[in-house]
N, C-alpha and C positions, 0 to 999 in steps of 0.2 A: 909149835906147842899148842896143843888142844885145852882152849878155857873151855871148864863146862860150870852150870849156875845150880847148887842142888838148895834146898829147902832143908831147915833144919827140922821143921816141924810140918811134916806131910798133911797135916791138916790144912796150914793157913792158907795153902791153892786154893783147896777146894770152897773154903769161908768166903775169899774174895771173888770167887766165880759166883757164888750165890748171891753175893752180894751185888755184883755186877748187875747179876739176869734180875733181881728187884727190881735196883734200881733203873731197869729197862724197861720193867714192867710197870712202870709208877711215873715214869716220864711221859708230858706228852707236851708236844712244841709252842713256845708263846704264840700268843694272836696276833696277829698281824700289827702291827701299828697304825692306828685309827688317821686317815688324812686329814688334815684339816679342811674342811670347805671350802671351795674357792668361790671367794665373790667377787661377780663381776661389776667393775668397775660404769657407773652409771655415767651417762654423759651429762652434760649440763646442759638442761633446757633451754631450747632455741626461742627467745621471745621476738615475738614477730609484731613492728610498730606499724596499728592502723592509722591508714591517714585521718585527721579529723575530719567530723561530719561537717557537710556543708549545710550553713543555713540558708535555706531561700530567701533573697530580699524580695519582701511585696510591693506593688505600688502603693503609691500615697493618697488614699482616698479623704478626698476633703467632703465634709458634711456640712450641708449647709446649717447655718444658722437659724431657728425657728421662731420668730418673735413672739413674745407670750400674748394672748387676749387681753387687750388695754381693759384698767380698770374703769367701769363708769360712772361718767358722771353722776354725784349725788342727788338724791332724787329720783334717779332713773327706775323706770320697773320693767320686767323682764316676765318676756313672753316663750312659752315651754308647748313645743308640740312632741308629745311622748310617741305618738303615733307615726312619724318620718323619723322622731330623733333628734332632734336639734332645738336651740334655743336662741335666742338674741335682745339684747336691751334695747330700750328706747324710751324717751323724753315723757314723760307725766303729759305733757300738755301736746302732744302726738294724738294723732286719732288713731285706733288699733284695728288693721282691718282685717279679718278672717271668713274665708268663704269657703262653703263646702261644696257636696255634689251640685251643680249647674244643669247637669245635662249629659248625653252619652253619644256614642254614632249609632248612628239610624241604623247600620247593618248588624250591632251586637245585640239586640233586641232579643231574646228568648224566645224561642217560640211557645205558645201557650199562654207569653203576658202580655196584659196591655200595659202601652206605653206609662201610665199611671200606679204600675205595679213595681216596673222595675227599679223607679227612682228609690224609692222607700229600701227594697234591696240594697241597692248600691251606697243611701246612706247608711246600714247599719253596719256594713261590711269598711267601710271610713268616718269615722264618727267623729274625727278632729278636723282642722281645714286642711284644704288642698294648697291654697293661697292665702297667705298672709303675708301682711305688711303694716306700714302705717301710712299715710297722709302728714306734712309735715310743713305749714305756710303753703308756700309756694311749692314744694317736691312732693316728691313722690316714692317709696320703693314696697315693688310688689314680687312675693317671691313663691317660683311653682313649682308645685312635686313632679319627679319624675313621668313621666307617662304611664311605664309600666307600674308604679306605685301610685296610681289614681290619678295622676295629675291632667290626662285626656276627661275625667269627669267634671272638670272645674273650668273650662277654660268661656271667655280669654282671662289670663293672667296679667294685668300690666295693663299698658297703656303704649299704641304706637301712631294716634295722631291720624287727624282724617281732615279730608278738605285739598283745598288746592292752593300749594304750597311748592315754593324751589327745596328740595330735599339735599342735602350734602352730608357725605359720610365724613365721620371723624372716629378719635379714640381715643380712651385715656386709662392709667394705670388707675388700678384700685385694687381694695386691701381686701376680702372677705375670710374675714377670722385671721386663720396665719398664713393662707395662703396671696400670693400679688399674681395677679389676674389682670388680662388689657382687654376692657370692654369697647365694643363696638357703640359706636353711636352714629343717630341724626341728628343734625340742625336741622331749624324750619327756618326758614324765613318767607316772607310778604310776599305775593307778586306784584302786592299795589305799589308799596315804595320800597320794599328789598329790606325790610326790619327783622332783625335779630326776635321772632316770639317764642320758641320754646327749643326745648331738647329733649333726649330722651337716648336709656342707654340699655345695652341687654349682654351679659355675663353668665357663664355657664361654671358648674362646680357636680361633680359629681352627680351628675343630668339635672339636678336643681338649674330652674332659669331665674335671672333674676334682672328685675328690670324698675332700673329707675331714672327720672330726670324731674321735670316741670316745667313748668310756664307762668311768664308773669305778663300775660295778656289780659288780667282783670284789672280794674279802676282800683287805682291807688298799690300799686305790688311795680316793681321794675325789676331788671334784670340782676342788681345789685343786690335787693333782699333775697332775690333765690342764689344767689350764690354763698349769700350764709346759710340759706336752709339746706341748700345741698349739702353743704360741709357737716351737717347735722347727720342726716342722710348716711354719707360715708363714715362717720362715727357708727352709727349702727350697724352698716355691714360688717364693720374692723371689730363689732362685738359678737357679730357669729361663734358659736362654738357646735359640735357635734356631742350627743349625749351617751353616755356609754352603755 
C-alpha cells in the first residue's frame, strides 16, 4: 500500500521554505571558542652559595715606643736656633756657646772676591750659629750643623784633645731627644804615670755632630765632679727637640 503526505493548506510548504532560506540567510556560525593562554610554568631559581671572602691575616707589626722629651729642670732656660730648626734646654748657670761663620775652604772662593769679601757674604746668608752648646764645670757639649747646611763654615765644632797621650776607644749609650744613639768615644790617659785625665765623645743624628765630654785636669776639679757635670750634660741632650 502506497502512503502518500499531502498538505491541507498548500501554502504552509511554501511559508516554511521561506522561512527556511531567512533563516539561512541570517545565520552565521559562532566564533570559535577563545583558548585560554597557556602559562608556562617558571622554574624555581637556582641560588648558587658563594664561598665566603677570605680575609687576609697581616703580620704583627710592633712600633716602638717613643719616649716623650723630659720635662726640665726648673730654672732651666732654652736655647732656639730657628735657622737649623731645633732647640734644647740648659742649666741658668751654663755658659751658652754660639759660633757662627769661622771661615770657608780656600777652593770655594769666588772668583772676583777677596778673601774679606766673602766672609760677610757667607754671614748673611747664616745669620744664626753653626755651633752651639754650653760649657758646663767640668764638660762640655758642642753641637754642629750639617755641612751641606753651613756647618763646613764654622768648624772646628767640639773638642778632640791634642798633646801626647795613650788614646783608647770606648762607647756609651745616650739619649738625644727621643732618639738612643751609641756614641763613640776617647779616653786619655798620662804617659807619665797612666792617669785617667779626660774624655771626649762624638754622636751623629740627622748629619748634626754632636760632641761632648771634659776634663778634670785643672787645680781643685777631679774626675768625680765631671761625672756630675756630665750627667748635666746628658740632661740637655735628652732635652733636644726638632722644631716644626
Amino acid at each position: 500500500m502506497r502512503a502518500s503526505l499531502r498538505f491541507r493548506n498548500p501554502a504552509a510548504p511554501l511559508a516554511l521554505i521561506l522561512l527556511g532560506t531567512a533563516l539561512a540567510c541570517n545565520w552565521s556560525p559562532p566564533p570559535p571558542a577563545s583558548e585560554a593562554p597557556t602559562v608556562a610554568a617558571l622554574s624555581s631559581p637556582t641560588i648558587l652559595e658563594l664561598p665566603s671572602p677570605t680575609v687576609p691575616v697581616l703580620p704583627t707589626v710592633e712600633i716602638p715606643e717613643v719616649a716623650a722629651t723630659p720635662t726640665p729642670p726648673t730654672g732651666w732656660l732654652t736655647y732656639r736656633n730657628e735657622m737649623l730648626g731645633y732647640a734644647f734646654d740648659y742649666p741658668a748657670e751654663a755658659e751658652l756657646v754660639t759660633v757662627g761663620v769661622t771661615g770657608y775652604p780656600t777652593d770655594e772662593l769666588p772668583a772676583g772676591l777677596e778673601p774679606g769679601q766673602y766672609v760677610p757674604t757667607l754671614e748673611a746668608a747664616y745669620p744664626e750659629a753653626l755651633c752651639a752648646g754650653i760649657r758646663y764645670g767640668t764638660a762640655y757639649l758642642y753641637v754642629g750643623a750639617p755641612e751641606e747646611r753651613g756647618g763646613k763654615y764654622s768648624m772646628p765644632c767640639g773638642i778632640s784633645g791634642v798633646g801626647s797621650y795613650e788614646l783608647r776607644s770606648t762607647e756609651e749609650a745616650i739619649t738625644i731627644g727621643t732618639a738612643a744613639l751609641t756614641a763613640d768615644g776617647t779616653q786619655v790617659y798620662s804617659l807619665d804615670d797612666g792617669s785617667f785625665v779626660y774624655e771626649f765623645f762624638v754622636a751623629r743624628l740627622n748629619d748634626f755632630r754632636y760632641n761632648y765630654g771634659g776634663d778634670w785636669t785643672r787645680a781643685g776639679t777631679t774626675q768625680a765632679a765631671y761625672l756630675v757635670d756630665k750627667a748635666v750634660v746628658q740632661q740637655v741632650l735628652a732635652s733636644w727637640r726638632w722644631l716644626e
